[in-house]
Structure formats: C-alpha cells, structure tokens
C-alpha positions as MATLAB code, in Angstrom:
seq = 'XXXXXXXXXXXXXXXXXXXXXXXXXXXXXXXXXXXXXXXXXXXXXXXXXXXXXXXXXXXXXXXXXXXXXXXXXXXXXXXXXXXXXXXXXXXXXXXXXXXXXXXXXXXXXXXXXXXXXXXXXXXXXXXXXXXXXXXXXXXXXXXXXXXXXXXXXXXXXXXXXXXXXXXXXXXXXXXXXXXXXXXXXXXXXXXXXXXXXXXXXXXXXXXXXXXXXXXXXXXXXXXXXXXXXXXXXXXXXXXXXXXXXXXXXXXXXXXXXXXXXXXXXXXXXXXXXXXXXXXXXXXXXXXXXXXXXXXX';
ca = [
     -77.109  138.923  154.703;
     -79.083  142.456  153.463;
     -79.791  142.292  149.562;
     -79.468  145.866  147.990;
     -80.546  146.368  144.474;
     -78.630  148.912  142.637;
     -80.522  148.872  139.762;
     -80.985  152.576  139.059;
     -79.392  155.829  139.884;
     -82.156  156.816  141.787;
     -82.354  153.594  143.806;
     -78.660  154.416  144.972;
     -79.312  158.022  145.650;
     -82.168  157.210  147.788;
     -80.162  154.189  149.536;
     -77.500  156.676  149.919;
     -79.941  159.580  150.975;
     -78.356  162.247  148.514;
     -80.134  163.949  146.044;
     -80.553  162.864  142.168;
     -78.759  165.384  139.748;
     -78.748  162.988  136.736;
     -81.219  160.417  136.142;
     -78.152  158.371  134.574;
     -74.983  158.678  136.715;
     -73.762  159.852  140.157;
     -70.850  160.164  142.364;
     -71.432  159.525  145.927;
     -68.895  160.583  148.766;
     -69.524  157.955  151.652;
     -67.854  159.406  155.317;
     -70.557  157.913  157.650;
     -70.026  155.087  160.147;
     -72.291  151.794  159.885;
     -74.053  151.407  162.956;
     -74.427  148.260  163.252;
     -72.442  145.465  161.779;
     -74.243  143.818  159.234;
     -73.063  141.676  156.135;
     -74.688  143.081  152.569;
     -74.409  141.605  149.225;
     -75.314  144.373  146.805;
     -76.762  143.794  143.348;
     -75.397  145.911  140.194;
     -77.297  147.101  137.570;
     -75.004  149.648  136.832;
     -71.667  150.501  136.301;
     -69.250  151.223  139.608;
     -65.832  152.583  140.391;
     -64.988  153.352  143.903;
     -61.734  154.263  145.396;
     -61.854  153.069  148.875;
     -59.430  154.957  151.193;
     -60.585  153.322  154.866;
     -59.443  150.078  156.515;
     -62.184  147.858  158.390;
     -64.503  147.237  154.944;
     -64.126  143.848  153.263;
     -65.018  144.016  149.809;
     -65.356  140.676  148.079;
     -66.641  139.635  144.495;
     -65.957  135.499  143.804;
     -64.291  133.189  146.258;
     -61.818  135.651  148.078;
     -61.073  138.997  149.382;
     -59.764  141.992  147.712;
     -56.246  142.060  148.087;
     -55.889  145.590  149.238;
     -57.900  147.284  152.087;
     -57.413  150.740  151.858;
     -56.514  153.007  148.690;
     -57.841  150.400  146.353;
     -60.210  151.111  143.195;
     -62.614  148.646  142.546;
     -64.696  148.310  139.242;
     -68.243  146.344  139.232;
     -70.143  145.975  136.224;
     -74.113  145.410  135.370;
     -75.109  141.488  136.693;
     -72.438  141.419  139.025;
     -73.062  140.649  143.141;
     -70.446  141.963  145.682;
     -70.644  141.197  148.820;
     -69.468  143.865  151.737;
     -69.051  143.468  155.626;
     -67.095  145.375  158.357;
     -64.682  144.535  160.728;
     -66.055  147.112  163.258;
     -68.500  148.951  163.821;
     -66.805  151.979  164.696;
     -65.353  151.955  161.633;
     -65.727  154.758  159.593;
     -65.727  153.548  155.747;
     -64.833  156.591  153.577;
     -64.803  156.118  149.719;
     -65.484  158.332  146.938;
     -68.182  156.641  144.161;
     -68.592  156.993  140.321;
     -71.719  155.514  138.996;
     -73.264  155.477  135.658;
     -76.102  153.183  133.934;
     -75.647  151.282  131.008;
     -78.603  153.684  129.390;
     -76.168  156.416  129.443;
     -73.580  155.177  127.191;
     -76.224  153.849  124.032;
     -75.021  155.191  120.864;
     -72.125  156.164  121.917;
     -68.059  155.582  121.277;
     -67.947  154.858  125.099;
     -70.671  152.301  125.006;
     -69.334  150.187  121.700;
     -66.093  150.161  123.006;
     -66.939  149.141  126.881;
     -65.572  145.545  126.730;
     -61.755  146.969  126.385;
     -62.064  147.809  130.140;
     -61.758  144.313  131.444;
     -61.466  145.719  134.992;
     -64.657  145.577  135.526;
     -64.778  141.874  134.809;
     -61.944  141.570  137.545;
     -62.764  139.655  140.520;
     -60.620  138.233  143.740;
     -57.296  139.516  144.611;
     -57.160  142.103  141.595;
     -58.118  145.455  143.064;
     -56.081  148.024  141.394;
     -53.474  149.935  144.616;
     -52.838  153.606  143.530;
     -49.917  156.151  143.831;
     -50.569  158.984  145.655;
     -50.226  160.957  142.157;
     -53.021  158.606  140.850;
     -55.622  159.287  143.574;
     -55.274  163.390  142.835;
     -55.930  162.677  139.133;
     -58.455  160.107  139.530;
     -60.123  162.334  142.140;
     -59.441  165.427  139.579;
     -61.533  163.750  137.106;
     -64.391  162.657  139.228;
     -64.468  165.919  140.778;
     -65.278  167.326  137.106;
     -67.857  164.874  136.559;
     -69.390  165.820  139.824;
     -69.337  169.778  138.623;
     -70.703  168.836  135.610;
     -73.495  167.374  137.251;
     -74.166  170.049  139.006;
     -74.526  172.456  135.885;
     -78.044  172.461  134.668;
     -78.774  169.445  131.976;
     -78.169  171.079  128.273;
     -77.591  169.088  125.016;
     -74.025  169.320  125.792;
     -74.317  167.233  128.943;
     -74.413  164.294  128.638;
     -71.221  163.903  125.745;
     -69.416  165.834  128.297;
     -70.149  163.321  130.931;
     -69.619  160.421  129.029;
     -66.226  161.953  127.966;
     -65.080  162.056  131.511;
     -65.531  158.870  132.085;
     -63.626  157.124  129.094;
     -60.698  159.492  130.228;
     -61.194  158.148  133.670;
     -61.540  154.851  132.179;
     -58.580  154.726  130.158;
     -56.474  156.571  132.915;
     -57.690  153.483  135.391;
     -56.026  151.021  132.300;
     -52.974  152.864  132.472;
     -52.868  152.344  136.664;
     -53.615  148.763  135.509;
     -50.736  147.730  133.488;
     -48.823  149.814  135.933;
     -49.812  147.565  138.705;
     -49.232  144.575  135.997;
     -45.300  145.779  136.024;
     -44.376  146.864  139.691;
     -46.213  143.041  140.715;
     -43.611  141.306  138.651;
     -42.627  138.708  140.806;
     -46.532  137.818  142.079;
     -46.999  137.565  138.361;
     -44.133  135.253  137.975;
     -45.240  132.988  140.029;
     -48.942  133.083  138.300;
     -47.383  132.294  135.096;
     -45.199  129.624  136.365;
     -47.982  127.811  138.220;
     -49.844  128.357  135.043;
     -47.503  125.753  132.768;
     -46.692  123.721  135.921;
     -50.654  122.809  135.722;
     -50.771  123.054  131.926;
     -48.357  120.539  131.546;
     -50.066  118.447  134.100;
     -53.452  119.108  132.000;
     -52.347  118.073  129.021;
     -50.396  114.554  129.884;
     -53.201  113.633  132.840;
     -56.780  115.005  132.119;
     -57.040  116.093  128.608;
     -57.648  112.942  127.392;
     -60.846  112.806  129.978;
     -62.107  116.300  130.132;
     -61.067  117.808  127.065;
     -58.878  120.670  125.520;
     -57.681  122.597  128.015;
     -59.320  126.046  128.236;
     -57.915  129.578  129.721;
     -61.072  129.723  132.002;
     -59.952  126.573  133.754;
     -56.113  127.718  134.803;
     -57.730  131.381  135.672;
     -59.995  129.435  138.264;
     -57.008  127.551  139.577;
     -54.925  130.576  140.000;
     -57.946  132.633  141.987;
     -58.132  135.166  139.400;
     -61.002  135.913  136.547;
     -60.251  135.254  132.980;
     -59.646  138.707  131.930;
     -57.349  139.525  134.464;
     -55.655  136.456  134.274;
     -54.740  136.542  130.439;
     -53.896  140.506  130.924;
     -51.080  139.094  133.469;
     -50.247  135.793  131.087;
     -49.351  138.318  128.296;
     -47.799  141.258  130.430;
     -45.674  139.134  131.192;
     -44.687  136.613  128.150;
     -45.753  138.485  125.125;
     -48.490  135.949  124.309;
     -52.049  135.181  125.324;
     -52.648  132.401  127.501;
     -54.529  131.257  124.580;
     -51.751  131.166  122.553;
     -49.060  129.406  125.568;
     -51.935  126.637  125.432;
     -51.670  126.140  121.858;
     -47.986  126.354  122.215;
     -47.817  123.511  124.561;
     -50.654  121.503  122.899;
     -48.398  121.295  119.923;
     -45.366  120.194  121.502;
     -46.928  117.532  123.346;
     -48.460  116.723  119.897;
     -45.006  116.296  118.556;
     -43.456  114.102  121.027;
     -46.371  111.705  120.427;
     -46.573  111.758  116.818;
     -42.640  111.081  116.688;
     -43.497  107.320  117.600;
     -44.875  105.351  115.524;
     -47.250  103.058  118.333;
     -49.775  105.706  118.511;
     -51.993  106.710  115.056;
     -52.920  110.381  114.395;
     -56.268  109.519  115.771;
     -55.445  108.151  118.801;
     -52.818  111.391  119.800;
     -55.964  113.879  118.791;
     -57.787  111.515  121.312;
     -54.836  111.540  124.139;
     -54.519  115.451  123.675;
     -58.677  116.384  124.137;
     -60.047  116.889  120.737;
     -63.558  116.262  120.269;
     -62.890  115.029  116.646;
     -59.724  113.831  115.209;
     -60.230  116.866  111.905;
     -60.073  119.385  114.465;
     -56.712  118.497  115.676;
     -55.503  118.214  111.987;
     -56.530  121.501  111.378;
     -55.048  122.848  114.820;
     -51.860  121.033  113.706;
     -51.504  122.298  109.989;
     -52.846  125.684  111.346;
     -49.220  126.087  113.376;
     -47.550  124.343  111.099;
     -48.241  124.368  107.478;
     -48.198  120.962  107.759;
     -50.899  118.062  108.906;
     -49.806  115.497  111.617;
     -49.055  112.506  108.918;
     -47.082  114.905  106.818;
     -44.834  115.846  109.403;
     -44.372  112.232  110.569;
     -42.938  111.400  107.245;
     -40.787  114.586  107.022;
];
C-alpha cells in the first residue's frame, strides 16, 4: 500500500504532473493507464469530487466498495483516507476531478454553510449513479470552473469560483435525493432492517449498553450516519432520531402499564443513564411524566 498526501493543490498538481493555475483549487482530467498494479490509500486535505466514467478502479472509503463502478461521483472531504486499487493493469481509469482547499472557502457563504452537503461525509455503498443529462451539466459546470481558472487571477476570481462550486454542490444534492427516490425499494429494505434491529435494541441490549443511538443502526446497515438518516427520512418523513424516540416511548408505555416494574427500574430497562432523563424524555413527548400517565 502507496500513501499519497493530498494536502495541497500543488501537491496534487505535481502528483498529477499538470500545471498549478490556482494555488486553491483544480480540476484534473485523468486518461492515463497505471502501469503497474499497485494498491494506494490517498490522504485528503482537501475537498474532492470526481466523476469516474471507467470500469477496472475500485474506490473504497470504510469497510466496503463503492457500489457503482463506472459513471459514479464520489465526494471526499478534508481528514478523510480512500483507498484505490485496479483490477488491471491495462486498464485505462478516466475521471474528470474538482478540487478545492478548505482555505478557499474562509469567509465565505460557501464555507459557513459546508456541512449541508453531507455527501461528502458519505462512505460505503453510497456513490451517487448519474443520468446521462446529469453528467453534461455536471461536466458544464466544471468545465466553467476550469475556464475560469484559466483567466488571469483578478479580485473577481475567486467569488466566481467559489460560486461554481455551491451551484455544483447543490446540483450534486439534487442528483442525491434523486438517487434517494428511484432506490426506493433498496431503501425499503434499509428502513425495515432499521426497526427490525431497533426493536431488538431496545427489549435486548439497551438495558446493557445504553440508549440506542443513530450511529449504531448506520454501522449495522453499512452506511455512514449522514447518509443513513438522509434515507431514514426520504423515506418516512422523520429522522432516524426521531423513529428512535418514537419507539423508545412505546416500549416505555407497555412497561409502565404494569404495575411490577417502578418508573426507575423501566428508565433502567430502556438505557437511561439517570432515571430524570427519562422523565424528561417522557413528559417531553408527552406533556405528561411517566407516574402521571400511569394514573391517567
């Protein structure tokens, strides 16, 4: 395994052997084969879309593959390792690259507003598949970056720049929930596996390991958090946040409705640290605490 630091614009560039326009961001057009086969496991310090259009390169970031090979975007963020190997060696990988450095988006609209794109927190089986109509315009708007780059740096530049990318951005969120709708019955099956092991949670483990948390059901599904509560509510109107807290309470119900158990004892059963906190979680949904809806 190669380590490869991407931890400037000019470090890629001179990986890449193209030459630096922008100190800041670049777009990269990679058509050449690999030689030899090798596995790498690259290092981001910036920001990364790339539309892969070839078969033969495995992309992986987490436990498994990406779950398309060929006209697939995938999104990488700063602190994130991917690891990439080749089926053959005769491949040749062709992908078009957008990269940009954190730098670039201080003080602006872009850069307070970055976390919205939880793409780029997705990890195994959650490359985004485009349309054909989808690749023109997401090549369109790369391809104006790329001009813009080319134009000599002026105060206008860099606003421009950053402009293109939160279109290209929020364009990629549209192809998202997109993908989120024509993957209905993939995502049915999420969710369902989701409250078959909620359930499980709650009357098995909570009592042991505590509430249970949307990190842990993400993990069991294969998918990252973000992408994984994008899906819960795409397709039941809630947060998985919310379905826990849904289910909490009923289980909280059908305890309290006997009598053998005390109020502490189903706060216990149910994962709360402290007995107050489930009171509160209880009157919080509703209006009510545990005792006073015993005796209603």
């Amino acid at each position: 395994m190669i380590d490869i630091n991407f931890d400037s614009i000019q470090h890629i560039n001179d990986h890449y052997g193209v030459e630096t326009l922008h100190p800041l961001v670049t777009v990269l057009h990679l058509d050449k084969g690999v030689g030899e086969k090798m596995d790498l496991r690259f290092n981001y310090g910036v920001y990364a879309l790339w539309l892969k259009e070839t078969k033969g390169c495995n992309i992986s970031y987490g436990r498994t593959l990406y779950d398309f090979d060929e006209m697939c975007l995938v999104c990488f963020a700063p602190g994130q390792q991917v690891n990439v190997s080749f089926d053959d060696t005769s491949v040749i990988p062709k992908c078009v690259g957008l990269l940009f450095h954190p730098d670039l988006l201080k003080q602006t609209n872009l850069g307070a507003n970055i976390s919205r794109y939880e793409f780029f927190d997705y990890t195994s089986t959650e490359a985004l598949h485009l349309s054909s109509s989808e690749i023109v315009l997401f090549k369109q708007v790369v391809e104006t970056i790329e001009q813009e780059l080319h134009h000599a740096i002026d105060k206008h530049t860099r606003d421009l720049i950053v402009s293109n990318i939160e279109l290209l951005l929020n364009y990629s969120l549209r192809f998202y929930d997109r993908q989120f709708v024509t993957r209905q019955e993939i995502n049915h099956n999420v969710v369902k596996k989701f409250l078959l092991l909620l359930d499980e949670y709650i009357k098995e483990k909570a009592e042991h390991d505590g509430l249970p948390t949307v990190a842990y059901f993400a993990e069991k599904c294969c998918l990252s958090t973000g992408y994984f509560g994008t899906l819960v509510k795409t397709e039941t109107g809630r947060t998985a946040k919310d379905v826990i807290n849904n289910r909490l309470l009923v289980r909280a119900k059908e305890l309290l409705q006997s009598d053998i158990l005390s109020v502490s004892q189903v706060s216990q059963y149910l994962g709360f640290e402290y007995p107050q906190h489930f009171i509160r979680f209880f009157k919080s949904l509703t209006g009510k605490t545990p005792s006073q809806w015993r005796t209603t």
